[in-house]
C-alpha positions in Angstrom: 62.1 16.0 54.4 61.6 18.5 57.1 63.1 18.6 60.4 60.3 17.9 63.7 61.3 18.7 67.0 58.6 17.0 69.6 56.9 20.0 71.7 56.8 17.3 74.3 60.0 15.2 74.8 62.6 17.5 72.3 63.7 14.4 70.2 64.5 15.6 66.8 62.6 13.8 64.0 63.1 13.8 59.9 59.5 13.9 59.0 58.6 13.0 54.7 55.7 15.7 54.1 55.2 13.4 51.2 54.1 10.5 53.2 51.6 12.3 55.6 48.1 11.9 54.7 46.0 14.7 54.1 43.4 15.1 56.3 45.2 14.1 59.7 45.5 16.8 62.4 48.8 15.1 64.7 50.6 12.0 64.5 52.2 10.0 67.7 56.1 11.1 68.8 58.3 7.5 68.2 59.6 8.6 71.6 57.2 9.6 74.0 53.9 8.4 72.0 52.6 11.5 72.5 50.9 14.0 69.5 52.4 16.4 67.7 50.3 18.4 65.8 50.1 19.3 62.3 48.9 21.5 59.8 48.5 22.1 56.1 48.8 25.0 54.5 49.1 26.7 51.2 51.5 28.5 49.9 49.8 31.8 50.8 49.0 30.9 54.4 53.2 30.0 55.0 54.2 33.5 53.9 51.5 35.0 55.9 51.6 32.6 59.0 53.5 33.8 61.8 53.1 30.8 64.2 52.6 31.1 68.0 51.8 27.8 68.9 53.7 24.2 68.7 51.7 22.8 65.8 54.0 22.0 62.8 53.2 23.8 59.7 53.6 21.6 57.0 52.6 22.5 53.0 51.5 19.1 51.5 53.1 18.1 47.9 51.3 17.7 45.3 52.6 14.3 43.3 48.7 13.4 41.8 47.9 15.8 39.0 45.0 14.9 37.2 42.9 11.6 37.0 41.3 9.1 34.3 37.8 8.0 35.4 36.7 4.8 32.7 32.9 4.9 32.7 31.2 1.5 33.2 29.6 -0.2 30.4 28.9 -4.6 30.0 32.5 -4.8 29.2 34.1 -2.8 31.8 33.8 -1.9 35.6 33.8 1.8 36.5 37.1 2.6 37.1 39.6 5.8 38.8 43.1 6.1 37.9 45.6 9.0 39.4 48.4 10.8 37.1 51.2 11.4 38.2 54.7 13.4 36.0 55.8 11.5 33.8 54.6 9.4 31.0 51.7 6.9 31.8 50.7 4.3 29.1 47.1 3.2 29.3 45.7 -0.1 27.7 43.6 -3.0 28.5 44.8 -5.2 31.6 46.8 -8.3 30.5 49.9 -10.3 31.8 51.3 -9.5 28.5 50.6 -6.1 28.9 53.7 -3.5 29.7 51.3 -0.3 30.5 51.1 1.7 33.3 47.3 1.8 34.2 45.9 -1.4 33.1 42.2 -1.5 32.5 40.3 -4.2 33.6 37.8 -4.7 30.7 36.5 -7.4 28.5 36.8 -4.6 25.2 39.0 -6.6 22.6 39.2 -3.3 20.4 41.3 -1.8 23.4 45.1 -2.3 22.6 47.0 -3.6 25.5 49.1 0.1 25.2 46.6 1.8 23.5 47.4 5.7 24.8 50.2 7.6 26.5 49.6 10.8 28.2 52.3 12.6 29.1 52.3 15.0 32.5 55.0 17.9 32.3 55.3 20.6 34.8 54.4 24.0 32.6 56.5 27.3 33.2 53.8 28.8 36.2 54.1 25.5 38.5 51.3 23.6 37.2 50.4 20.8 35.1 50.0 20.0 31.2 48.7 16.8 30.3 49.7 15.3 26.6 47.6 12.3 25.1 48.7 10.4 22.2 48.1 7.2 20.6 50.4 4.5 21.4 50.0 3.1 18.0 47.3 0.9 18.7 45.3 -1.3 15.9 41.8 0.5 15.9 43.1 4.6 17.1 41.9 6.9 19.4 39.0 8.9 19.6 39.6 12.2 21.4 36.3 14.5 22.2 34.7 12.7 19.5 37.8 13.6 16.9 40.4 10.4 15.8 43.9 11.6 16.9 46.7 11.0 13.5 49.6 9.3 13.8 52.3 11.5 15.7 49.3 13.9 16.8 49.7 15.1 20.4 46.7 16.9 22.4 46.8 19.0 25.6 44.2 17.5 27.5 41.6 19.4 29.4 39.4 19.5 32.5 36.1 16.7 31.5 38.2 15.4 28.2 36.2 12.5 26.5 38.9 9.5 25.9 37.3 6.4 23.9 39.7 3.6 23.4 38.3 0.2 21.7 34.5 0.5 22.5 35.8 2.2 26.4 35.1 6.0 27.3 37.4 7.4 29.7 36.9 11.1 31.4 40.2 13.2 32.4 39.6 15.9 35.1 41.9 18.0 36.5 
């Protein structure tokens, strides 16, 4: 939360940088209804800013880290799922089904948990990603490799997933 004060009316506002979208240059004072500008900025653009005019400086936060893309075949749609910290199981889409990022697919090979990846903030501020299998009936392929029971795998930028008969692409 950061503390807004509206260049046009003074009211004092507790803004969550967390819930501003990127992309927008002002939202609308609850007050007065007029704009108060905003900007984002990186890291390196706060410490060098010095800032004459009223728009708020704000540095976005980064809760998305890296993202599963399932590639469309018959069985299943095209599909984009966001990471976030934490640990994220990944199976087929069912009512029964207690994973995080359900799959919508017809693939009976694809356990209804069939991964989990893992996303841990590393020493320098970024992100490491951990896959696993999730003990599923017919494994996991990882970049064309089967991953052993217990085995955990740092994932990388274009990563090649196949769970039941379904590829999945991780990018960074």
């Amino acid at each position: 939360m950061i503390s807004v004060k509206c260049p046009h009316c003074q009211v004092g506002l507790k803004v969550d940088e967390g819930k501003i979208p990127l992309g927008i240059t002002s939202f609308k004072c609850p007050k007065c209804k007029k704009p108060i500008p905003i900007s984002f900025l990186s890291k390196e653009n706060v410490q060098n800013n010095l800032n004459d005019s009223e728009t708020i400086l704000v540095q976005p936060i980064k809760n998305s880290t890296g993202k599963l893309t399932i590639v469309a075949d018959t069985d299943t749609p095209e599909q984009e799922f966001l990471l976030y910290e934490g640990t994220t199981i990944v199976g087929r889409k069912s009512n029964a089904s207690n994973a995080t990022i359900g799959i919508i697919t017809t693939d009976r090979s694809m356990s209804r948990e069939h991964i989990r990846i893992e996303v841990k903030k590393d020493s320098k501020g970024g992100y490491k990603h951990y896959l696993s299998d999730n003990n599923s009936k017919n494994h996991t392929l990882y970049n064309s490799n089967y991953l052993g029971d217990g085995e955990v795998v740092v994932l990388n930028n274009n990563d090649e997933i196949i769970i039941g008969r379904t590829v999945l692409r991780f990018n960074e």
